[in-house]
C-alpha positions in Angstrom: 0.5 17.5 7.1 2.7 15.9 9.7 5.9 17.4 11.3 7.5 14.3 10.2 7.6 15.6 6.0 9.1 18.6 5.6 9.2 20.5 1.9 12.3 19.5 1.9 11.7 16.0 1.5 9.3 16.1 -1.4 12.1 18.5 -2.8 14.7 15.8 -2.5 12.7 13.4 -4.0 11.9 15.5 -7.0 15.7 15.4 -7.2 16.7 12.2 -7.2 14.0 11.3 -9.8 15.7 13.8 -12.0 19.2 11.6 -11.3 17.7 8.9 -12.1 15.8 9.8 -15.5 18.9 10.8 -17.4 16.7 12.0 -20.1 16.1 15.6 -21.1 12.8 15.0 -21.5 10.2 16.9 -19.4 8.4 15.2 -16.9 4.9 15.9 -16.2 2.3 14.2 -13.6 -1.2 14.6 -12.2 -2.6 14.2 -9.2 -5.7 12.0 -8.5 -9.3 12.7 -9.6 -12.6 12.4 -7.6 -14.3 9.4 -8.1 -18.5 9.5 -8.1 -20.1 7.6 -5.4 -23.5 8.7 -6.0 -25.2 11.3 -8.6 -23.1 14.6 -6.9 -21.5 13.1 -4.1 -17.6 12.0 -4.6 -15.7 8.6 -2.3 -13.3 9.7 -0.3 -10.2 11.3 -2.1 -7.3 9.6 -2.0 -4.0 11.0 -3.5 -1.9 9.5 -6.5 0.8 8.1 -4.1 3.5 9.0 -6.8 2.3 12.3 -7.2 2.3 12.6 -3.0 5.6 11.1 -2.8 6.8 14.2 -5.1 4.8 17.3 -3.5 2.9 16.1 -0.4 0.0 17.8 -2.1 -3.3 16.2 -1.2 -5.2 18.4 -3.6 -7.2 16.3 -6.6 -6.5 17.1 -10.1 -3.4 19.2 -9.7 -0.3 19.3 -12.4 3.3 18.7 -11.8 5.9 20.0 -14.1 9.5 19.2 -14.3 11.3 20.7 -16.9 15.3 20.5 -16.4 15.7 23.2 -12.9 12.5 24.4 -13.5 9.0 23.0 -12.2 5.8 24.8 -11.6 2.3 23.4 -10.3 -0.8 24.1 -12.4 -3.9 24.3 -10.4 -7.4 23.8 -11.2 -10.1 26.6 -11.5 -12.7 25.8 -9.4 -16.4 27.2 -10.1 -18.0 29.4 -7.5 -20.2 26.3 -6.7 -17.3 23.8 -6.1 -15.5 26.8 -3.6 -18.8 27.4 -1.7 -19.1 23.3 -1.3 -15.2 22.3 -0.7 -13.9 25.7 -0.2 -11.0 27.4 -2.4 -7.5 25.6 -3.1 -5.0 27.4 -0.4 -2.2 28.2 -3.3 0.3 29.4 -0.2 -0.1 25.8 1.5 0.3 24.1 -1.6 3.9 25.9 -2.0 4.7 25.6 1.5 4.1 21.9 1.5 5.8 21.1 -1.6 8.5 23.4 -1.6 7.6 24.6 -5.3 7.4 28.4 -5.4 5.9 28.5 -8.9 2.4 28.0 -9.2 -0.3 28.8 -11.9 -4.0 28.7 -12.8 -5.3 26.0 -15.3 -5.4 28.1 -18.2 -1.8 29.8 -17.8 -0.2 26.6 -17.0 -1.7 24.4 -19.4 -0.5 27.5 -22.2 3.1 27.3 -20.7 3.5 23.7 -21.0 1.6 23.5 -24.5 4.4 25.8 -25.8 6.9 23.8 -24.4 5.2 20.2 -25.9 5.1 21.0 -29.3 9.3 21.5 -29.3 10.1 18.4 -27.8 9.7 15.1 -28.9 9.7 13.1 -26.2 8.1 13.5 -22.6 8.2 11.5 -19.4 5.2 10.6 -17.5 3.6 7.7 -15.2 2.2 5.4 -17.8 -1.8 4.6 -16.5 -3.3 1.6 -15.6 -5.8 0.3 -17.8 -9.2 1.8 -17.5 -10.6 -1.5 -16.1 -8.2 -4.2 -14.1 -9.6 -7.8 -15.3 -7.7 -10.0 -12.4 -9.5 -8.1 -9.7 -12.6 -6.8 -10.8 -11.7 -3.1 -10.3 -11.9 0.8 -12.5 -9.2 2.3 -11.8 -8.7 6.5 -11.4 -8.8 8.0 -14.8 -6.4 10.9 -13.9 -3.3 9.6 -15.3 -5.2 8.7 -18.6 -7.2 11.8 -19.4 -3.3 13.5 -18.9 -1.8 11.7 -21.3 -4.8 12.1 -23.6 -4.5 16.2 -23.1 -1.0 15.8 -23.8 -1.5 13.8 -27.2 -4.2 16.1 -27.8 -1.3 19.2 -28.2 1.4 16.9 -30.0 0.4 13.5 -31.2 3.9 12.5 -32.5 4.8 12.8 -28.9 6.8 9.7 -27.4 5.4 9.3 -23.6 8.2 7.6 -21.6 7.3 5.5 -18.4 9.0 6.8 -14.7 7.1 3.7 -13.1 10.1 1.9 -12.7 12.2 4.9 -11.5 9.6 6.0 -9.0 9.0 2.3 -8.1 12.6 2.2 -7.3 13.0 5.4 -5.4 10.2 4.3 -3.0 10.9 0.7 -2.5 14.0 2.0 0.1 12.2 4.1 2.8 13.9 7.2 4.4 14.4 7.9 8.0 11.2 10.1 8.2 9.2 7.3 5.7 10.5 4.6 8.7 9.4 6.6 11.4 5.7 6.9 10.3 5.5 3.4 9.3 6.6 2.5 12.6 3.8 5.2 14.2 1.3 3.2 12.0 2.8 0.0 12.9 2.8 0.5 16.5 -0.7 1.9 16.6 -1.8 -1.5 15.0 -0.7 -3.5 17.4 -1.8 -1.5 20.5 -5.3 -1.6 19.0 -5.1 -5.7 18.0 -3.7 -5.9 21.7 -6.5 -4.3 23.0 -9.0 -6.6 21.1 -7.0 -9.6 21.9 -8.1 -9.0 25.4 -11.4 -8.8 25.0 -12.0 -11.4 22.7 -10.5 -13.8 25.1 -12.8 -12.8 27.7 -15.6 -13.5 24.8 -16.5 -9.8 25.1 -17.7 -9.6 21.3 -20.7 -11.3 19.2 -20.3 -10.2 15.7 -17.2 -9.1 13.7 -18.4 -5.5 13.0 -17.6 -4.4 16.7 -14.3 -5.5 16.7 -13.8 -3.3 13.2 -15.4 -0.6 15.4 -12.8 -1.4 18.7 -10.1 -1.1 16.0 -11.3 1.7 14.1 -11.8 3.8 17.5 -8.3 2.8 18.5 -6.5 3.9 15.4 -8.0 7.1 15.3 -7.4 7.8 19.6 -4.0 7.1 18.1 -3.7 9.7 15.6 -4.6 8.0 13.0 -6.0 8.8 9.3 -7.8 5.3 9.7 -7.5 2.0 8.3 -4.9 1.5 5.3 -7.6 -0.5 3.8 -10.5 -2.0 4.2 -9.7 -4.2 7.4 -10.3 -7.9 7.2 -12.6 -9.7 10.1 -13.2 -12.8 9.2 -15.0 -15.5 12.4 -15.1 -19.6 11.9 -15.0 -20.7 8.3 -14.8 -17.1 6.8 -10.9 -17.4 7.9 -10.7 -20.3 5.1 -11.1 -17.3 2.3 -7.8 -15.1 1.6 -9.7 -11.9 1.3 -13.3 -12.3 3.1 -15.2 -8.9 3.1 -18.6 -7.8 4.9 -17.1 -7.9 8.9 -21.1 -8.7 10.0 -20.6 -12.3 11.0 -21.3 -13.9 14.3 -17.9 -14.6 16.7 -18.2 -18.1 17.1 -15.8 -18.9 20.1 -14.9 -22.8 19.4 -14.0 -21.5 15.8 -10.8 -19.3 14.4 -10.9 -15.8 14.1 -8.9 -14.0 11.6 -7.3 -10.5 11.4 -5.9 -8.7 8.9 -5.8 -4.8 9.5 -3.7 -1.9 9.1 -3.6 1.7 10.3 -2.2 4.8 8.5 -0.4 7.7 9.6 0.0 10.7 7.1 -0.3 7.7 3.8 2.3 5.2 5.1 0.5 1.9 5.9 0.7 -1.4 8.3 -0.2 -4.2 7.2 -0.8 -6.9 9.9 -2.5 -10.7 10.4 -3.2 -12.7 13.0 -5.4 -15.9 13.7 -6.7 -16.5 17.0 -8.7 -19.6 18.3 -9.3 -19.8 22.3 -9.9 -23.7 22.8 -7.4 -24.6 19.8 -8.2 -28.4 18.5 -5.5 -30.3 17.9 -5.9 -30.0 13.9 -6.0 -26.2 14.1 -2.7 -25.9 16.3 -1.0 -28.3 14.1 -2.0 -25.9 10.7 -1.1 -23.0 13.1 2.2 -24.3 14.2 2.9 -25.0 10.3 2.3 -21.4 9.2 4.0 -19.9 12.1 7.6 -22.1 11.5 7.2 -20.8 7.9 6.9 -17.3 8.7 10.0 -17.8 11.0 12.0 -19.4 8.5 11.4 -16.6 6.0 12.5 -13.9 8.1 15.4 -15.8 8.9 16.3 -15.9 5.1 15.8 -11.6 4.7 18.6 -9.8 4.6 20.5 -7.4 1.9 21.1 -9.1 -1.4 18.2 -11.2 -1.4 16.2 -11.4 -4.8 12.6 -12.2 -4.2 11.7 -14.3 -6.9 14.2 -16.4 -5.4 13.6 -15.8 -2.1 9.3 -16.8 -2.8 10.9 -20.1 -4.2 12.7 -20.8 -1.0 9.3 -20.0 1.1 7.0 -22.2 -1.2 9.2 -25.5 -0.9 9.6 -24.9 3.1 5.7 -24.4 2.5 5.6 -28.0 0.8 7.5 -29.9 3.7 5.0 -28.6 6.0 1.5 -29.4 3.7 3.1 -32.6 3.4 3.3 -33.0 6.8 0.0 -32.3 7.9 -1.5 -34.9 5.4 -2.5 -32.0 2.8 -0.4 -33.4 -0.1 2.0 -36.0 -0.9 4.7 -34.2 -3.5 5.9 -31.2 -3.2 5.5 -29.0 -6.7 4.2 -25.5 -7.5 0.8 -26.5 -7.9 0.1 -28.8 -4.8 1.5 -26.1 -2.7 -0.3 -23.2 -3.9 -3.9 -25.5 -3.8 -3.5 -24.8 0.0 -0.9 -21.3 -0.1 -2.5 -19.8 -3.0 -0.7 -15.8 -2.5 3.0 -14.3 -2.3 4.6 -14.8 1.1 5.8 -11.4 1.2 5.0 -7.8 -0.7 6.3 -4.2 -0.3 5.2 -2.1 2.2 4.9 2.1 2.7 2.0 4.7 0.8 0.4 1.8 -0.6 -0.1 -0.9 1.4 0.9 -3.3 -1.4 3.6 -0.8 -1.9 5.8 -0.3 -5.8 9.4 -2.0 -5.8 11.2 -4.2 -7.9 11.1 -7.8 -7.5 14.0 -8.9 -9.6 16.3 -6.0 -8.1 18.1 -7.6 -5.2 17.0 -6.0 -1.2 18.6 -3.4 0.4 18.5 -1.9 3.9 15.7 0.6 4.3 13.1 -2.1 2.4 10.3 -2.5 4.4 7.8 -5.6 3.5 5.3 -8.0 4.7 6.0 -11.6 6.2 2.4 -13.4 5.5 2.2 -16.9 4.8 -1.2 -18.9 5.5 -2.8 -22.3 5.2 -6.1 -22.3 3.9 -8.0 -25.3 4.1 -12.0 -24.9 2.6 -12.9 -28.3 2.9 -12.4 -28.4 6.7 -13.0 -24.9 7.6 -9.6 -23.6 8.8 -7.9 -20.9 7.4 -4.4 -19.7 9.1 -2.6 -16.3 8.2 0.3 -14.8 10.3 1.6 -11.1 8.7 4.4 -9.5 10.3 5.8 -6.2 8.6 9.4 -6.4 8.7 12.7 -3.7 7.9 15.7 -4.8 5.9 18.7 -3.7 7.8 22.5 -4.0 7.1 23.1 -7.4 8.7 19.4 -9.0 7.9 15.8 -8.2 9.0 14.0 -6.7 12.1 10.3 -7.5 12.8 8.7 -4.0 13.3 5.7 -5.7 15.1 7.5 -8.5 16.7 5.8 -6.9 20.5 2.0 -8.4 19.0 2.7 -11.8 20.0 1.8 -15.0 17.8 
C-alpha cells in the first residue's frame, strides 16, 4: 500500500459514513469475489472500490462489520490447496492497513453477526447490481449479491437498506491524499502520451498495439499499477467509434489517431483523450477546432454550485452552435446534437474511473471530473475527442492535465 493512505484514513472514512447514516442499523459489506477466466484460473482481482474506500483491504471475499463503535473483519478460510497456490491471508497486515483491530475466521464471524441479525430488523448494506447489466452487455461480480442472500438466509424479514447514495456522496469530494494520487496518475499519463506524441510525429509507429505497449511501459517506469482501463487506440476511421476496442490496427499517418488512456496509482484513475492528425485537412481542423472551443467553454462554466444536469444542458446547446456550423445539422435540439455527440460531456473521476457522485447534488471544491466532448462523424470517417480531468476549487476549476497540450 502506498505511503500516501494511512489507517487513519480508511478509519475516518468509516466515520463519516456512520454520520451520515443516522440509522442504528448495522452495516455490513463484502469485499470483491474472483471472477473465472478459464476452468481454475481467476482474471485479475480487482477490489470492491466501496469496500477499499472503507479498509484499503485488497483481499477478495472479506467481511466488514459496523455495528454502532464496534466493527470487526471476518476472514475467509482458505483450504491448504488455495494457501499453497496464493499463499495465506496476512491477518496483521489486514489490521495494520485498515486500522480494525478485531478480526475473525469465517465460521466465528459469520456466528457473531448471525446472533446479532436475528434482533434487529433492519440492516444497511450496498444494494448489488443486477446479475447481468443489459445497456452494456456485462456480468457483474456476484459478491454483493451472494451477501445479501447469506444475510436473508439468517433473517428473511430483514429490511436491507442502501448506503450507495451515502458512499456515492462521501467519495464524490476527494481528500488531500485522494488528490495527490490522482494527480501522480494524472501526471504519469501525460508524460507517457508526451512521449508517444513524439514519436508518432516522427512516424516512428505502424500499428496501434505498440503504442499501448510505449504507454503501458511508461506507466509502469512510473510506478504505476497499470492502465485504469482498458486503454483506447484507435488509427483513421476507428476514431469515428466512441469506444473502439482491439488496439491491432495499422497507423495510417494522413488519417486521425485517437487516445483515450489512463494510468492508476494505488486505485485512483486518469482518465485522458486526445486526437492527433499530422497533415490536418481542412475538414478535420474545422471538427477539431469545434470540439476544442467546446471543451473550453465547459471548463469555463465549472465552478462550486454548479448542478450537472444543468450544466450537460449548457454543453449540448454550445454543442449545437458548433454542429450547425460545420454543416452537420440545421436546428439545434437534443436529438440532432447527440446524432453527432452521442455521450455525457463530463463524469466523476477517482477509484473508478467513471467514478460514484451525485448528479443532481450541486459541485463542490475537492470534485474531480472529466472534460470530454467529441464529434463523431461515421459517414466521413472523422471522429474528434478531447478529455481533460479537471479539480473543482473554491473560485472555479483547474485543469490537472492542462501541461499535455491540445
Amino acid at each position: 500500500m502506498s505511503s500516501e493512505f494511512t489507517a487513519e484514513f480508511f478509519r475516518a472514512n468509516r466515520e463519516k459514513l456512520r454520520t451520515l447514516f443516522t440509522g442504528t442499523a448495522p452495516i455490513v459489506l463484502t469485499a470483491n469475489g474472483l471472477m473465472q477466466r478459464s476452468t481454475d484460473t481467476a482474471y485479475p482481482f480487482k477490489q470492491d472500490s466501496s469496500f477499499w474506500y472503507l479498509t484499503g483491504i485488497d483481499e477478495p471475499n472479506i467481511v466488514l462489520v459496523m455495528d454502532r463503535a464496534r466493527e470487526y473483519l471476518i476472514v475467509p478460510e482458505l483450504s491448504p490447496t488455495r494457501v499453497a497456490f496464493d499463499g495465506a491471508i496476512d491477518v496483521n497486515k489486514l489490521i495494520a492497513t485498515s486500522g480494525i483491530s478485531d478480526v475473525t475466521n469465517e465460521k466465528e464471524g459469520w456466528k457473531r453477526l448471525e446472533t446479532r441479525l436475528k434482533k434487529v430488523t433492519n440492516l444497511a448494506v450496498v444494494s448489488p447490481a443486477p446479475a447481468y447489466i443489459e445497456t452494456i452487455g456485462m456480468y457483474t461480480n456476484p459478491a454483493r449479491a451472494r451477501l445479501s442472500k447469506d444475510i436473508k438466509s439468517i433473517n428473511p424479514d430483514l429490511t436491507l437498506l442502501d448506503l450507495r447514495q451515502h458512499i456515492g456522496r462521501m467519495r464524490m469530494v476527494k481528500g488531500p491524499e485522494e488528490l495527490a494520487t490522482l494527480k501522480k496518475s494524472i501526471d504519469t499519463t501525460v508524460k507517457a502520451l508526451q512521449k508517444v506524441h513524439r514519436k508518432f510525429v516522427k512516424k516512428q509507429y505502424s500499428n496501434e498495439y505498440e503504442i499501448e505497449l510505449d504507454l503501458t511501459r511508461e506507466f509502469w517506469r512510473k510506478g504505476a499499477s497499470g492502465h485504469s482501463f482498458e486503454p483506447i487506440v484507435a488509427a483513421g476511421k476507428k476514431a469515428a467509434t466512441i469506444h473502439p476496442t482491439g488496439n491491432n490496427g495499422e497507423v495510417v499517418y494522413d488519417e486521425p489517431l485517437l487516445l483515450d488512456v489512463g494510468a492508476e496509482h494505488n486505485h485512483y484513475a486518469a482518465d485522458i483523450s486526445r486526437t492527433w492528425m499530422i497533415q490536418p485537412t481542412k475538414r478535420f481542423g474545422a471538427v477539431y477546432n469545434s470540439v476544442k472551443e467546446v471543451a473550453d467553454y465547459a471548463m469555463s462554466i465549472l465552478k462550486p454550485g454548479v448542478i450537472i444536469r444543468d450544466y450537460e444542458k449548457q454543453v449540448e446547446s454550445h454543442m449545437g452552435e458548433k454542429l450547425r456550423e460545420l454543416g452537420l445539422i440545421k436546428t439545434i435540439d437534443h436529438d440532432s446534437v447527440r446524432q453527432y455527440f452521442p455521450h455525457a460531456t463530463s463524469h466523476f473521476l477517482g477509484i473508478d474511473v467513471h467514478d460514484v457522485g451525485d448528479y443532481d447534488r450541486p459541485l463542490e471544491p475537492g470534485v474531480v471530473m472529466t472534460v470530454e466532448p467529441g464529434i463523431y462523424i461515421p459517414e466521413e470517417g472523422i471522429g474528434v475527442r478531447i478529455e481533460d480531468d479537471v479539480l473543482i476549487t473554491q473560485k472555479g476549476s483547474k485543469n490537472l492535465s492542462g501541461n499535455l497540450v491540445r
